[in-house]
Backbone bond lengths (Angstrom), bond angles and torsions (degrees), N, CA, C in turn:
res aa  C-N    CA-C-N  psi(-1)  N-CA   C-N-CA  omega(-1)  CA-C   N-CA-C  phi
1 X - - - 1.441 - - 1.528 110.54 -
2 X 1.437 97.03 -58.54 1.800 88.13 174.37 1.727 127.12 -58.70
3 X 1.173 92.25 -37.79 1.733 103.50 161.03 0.894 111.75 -48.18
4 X 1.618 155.94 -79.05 1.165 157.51 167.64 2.036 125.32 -15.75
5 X 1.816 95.53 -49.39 1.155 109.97 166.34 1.566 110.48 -78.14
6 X 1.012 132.06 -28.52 1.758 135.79 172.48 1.273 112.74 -68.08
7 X 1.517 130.49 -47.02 1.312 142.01 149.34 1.094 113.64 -11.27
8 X 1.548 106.43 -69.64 1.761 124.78 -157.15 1.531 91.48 -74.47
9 X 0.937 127.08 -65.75 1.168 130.69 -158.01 1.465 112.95 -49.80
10 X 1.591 109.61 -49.27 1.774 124.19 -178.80 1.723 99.92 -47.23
11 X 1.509 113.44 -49.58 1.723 139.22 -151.31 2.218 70.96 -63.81
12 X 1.326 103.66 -67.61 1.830 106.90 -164.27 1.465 110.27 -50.36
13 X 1.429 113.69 -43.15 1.494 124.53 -175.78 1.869 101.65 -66.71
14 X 1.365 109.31 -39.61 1.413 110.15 176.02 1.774 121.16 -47.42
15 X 1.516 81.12 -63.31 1.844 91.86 167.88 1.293 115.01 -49.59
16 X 1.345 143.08 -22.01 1.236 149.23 -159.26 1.620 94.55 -105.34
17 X 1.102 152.14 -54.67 1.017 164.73 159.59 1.540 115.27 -44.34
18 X 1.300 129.92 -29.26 1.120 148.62 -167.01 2.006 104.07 -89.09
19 X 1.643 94.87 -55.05 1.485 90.56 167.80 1.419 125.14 -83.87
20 X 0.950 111.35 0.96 1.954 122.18 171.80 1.800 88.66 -81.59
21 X 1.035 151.00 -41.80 1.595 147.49 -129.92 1.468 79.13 -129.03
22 X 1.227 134.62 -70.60 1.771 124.71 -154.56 1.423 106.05 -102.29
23 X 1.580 116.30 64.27 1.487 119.49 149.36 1.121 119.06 -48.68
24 X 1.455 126.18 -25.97 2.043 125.14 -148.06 1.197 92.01 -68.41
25 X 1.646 142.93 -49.12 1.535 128.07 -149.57 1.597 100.18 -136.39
26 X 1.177 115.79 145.81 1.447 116.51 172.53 1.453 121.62 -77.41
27 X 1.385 107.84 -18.50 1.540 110.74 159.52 1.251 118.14 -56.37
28 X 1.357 135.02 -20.64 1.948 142.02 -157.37 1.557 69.79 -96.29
29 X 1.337 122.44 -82.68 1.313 136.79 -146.09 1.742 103.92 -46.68
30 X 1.100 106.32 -50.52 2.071 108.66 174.03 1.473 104.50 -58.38
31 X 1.118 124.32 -32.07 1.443 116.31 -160.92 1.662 110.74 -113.80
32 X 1.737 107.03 8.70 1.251 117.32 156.09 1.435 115.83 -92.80
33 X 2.011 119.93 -17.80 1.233 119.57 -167.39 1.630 89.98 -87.80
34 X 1.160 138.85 -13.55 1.556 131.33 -135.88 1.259 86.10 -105.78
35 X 1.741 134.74 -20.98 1.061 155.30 -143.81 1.171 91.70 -111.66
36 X 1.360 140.18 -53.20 1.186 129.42 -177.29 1.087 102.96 -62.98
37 X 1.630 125.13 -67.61 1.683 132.53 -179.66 1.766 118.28 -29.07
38 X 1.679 109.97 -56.07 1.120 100.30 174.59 1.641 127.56 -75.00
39 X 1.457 87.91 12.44 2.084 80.71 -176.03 1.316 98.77 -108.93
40 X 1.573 126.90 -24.36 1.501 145.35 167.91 2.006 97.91 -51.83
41 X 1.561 103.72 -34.72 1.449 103.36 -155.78 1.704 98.66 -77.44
42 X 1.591 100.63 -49.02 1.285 115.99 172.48 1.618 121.32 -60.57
43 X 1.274 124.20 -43.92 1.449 127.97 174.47 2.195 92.55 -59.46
44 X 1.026 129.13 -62.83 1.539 112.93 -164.70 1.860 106.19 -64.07
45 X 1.610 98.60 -24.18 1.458 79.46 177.54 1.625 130.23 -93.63
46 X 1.703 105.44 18.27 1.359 118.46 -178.05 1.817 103.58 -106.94
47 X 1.239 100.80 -20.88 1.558 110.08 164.16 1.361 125.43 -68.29
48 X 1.200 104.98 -50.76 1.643 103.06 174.13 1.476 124.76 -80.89
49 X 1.288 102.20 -7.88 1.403 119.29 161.24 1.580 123.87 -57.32
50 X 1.295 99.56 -52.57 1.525 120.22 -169.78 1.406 115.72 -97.96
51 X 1.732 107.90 -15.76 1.506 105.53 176.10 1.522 120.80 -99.51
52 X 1.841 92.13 -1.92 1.704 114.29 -160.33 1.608 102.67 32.10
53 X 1.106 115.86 83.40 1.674 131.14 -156.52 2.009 92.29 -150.95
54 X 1.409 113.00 77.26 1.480 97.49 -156.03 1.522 89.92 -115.12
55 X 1.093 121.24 47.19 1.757 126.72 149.78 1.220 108.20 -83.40
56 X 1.152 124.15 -51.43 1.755 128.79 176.62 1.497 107.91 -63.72
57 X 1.240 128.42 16.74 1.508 121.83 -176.53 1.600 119.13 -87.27
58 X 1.570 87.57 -10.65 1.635 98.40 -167.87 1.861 90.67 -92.53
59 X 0.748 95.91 -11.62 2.142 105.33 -158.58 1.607 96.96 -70.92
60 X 1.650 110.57 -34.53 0.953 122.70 175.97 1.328 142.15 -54.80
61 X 1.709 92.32 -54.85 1.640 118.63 163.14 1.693 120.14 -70.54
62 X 1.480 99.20 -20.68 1.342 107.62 167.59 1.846 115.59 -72.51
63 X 0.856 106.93 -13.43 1.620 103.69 -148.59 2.198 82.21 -123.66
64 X 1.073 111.09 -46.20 1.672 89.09 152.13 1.163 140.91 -39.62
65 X 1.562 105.46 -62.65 1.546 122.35 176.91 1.438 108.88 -46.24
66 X 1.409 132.30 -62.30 1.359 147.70 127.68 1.729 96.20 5.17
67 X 0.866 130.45 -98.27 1.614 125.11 -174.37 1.273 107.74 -30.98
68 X 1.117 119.73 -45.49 1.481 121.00 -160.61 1.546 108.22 -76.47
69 X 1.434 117.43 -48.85 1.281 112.84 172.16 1.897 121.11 -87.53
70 X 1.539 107.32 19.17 1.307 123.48 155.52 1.820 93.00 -75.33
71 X 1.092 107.12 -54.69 1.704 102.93 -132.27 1.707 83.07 -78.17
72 X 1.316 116.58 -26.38 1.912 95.29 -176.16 1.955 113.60 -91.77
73 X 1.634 102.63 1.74 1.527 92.43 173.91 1.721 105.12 -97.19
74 X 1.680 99.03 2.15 1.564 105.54 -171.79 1.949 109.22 -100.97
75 X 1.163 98.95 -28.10 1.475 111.88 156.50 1.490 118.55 -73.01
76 X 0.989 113.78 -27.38 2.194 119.03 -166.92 1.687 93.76 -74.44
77 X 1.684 106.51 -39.41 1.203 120.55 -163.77 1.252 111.28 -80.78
78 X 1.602 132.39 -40.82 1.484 132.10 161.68 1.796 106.76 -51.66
79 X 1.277 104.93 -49.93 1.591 93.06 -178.22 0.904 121.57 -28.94
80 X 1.992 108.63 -71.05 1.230 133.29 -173.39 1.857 108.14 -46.04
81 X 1.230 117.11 -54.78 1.391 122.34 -165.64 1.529 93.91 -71.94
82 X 1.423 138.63 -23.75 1.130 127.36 175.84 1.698 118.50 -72.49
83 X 1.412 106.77 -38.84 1.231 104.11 163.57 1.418 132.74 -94.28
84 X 0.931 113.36 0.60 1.814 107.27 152.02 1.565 131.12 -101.04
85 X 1.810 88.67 4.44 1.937 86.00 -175.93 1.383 100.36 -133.87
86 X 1.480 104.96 -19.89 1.781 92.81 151.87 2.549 87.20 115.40
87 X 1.197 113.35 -52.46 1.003 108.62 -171.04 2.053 90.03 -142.35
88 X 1.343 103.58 172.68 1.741 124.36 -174.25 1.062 118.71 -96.30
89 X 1.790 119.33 27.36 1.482 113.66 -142.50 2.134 73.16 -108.81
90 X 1.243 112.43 141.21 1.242 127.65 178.54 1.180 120.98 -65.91
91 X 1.480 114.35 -29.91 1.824 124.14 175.05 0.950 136.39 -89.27
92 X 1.948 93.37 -5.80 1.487 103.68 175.34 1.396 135.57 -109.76
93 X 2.076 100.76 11.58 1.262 134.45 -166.06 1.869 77.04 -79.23
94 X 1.680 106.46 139.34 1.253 119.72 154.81 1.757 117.23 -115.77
95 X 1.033 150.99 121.28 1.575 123.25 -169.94 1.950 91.51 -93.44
96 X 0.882 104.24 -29.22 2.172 83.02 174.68 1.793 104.05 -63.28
97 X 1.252 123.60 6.34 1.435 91.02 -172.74 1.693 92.97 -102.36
98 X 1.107 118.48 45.04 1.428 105.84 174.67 1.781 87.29 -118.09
């Protein structure tokens, strides 16, 4: 049991660690936040599992949906930065050159 919760947690701490280390592209950085979200999604749904505590069940589906409309204003946004700056690299974003 504690293994399971140590797991999840390392997988969340990873994502957290991941965007401290992979500033260079905003692609690393979206797909380090999605990483946190889905282990946040997975840690509440191993809780209510085990606590049969099923008020928080909705918290869950809330906080998915939430991922989902992370990941398409986080994609709309690579587009965009891809086509006005040419590549996703974070150091090479200028905002005066618009």
């Amino acid at each position: 049991m504690k293994f399971i919760f140590f797991l999840i947690c390392f997988v969340f701490f990873l994502g957290v660690f991941g965007i401290f280390l992979n500033r260079y592209h905003l692609l690393t950085i979206m797909l380090c936040l999605e990483l946190l979200l889905v282990s946040l999604f997975i840690n509440i749904s191993v809780f209510v599992g085990i606590y049969n505590n099923f008020s928080f069940s909705s918290f869950s589906l809330i906080l998915l949906t939430f991922s989902a409309c992370e990941v398409s204003v986080g994609l709309s946004f690579l587009v965009l930065v891809s086509r006005f700056f040419g590549s996703n690299n974070i150091f090479s974003l200028n905002l005066l050159r618009f």
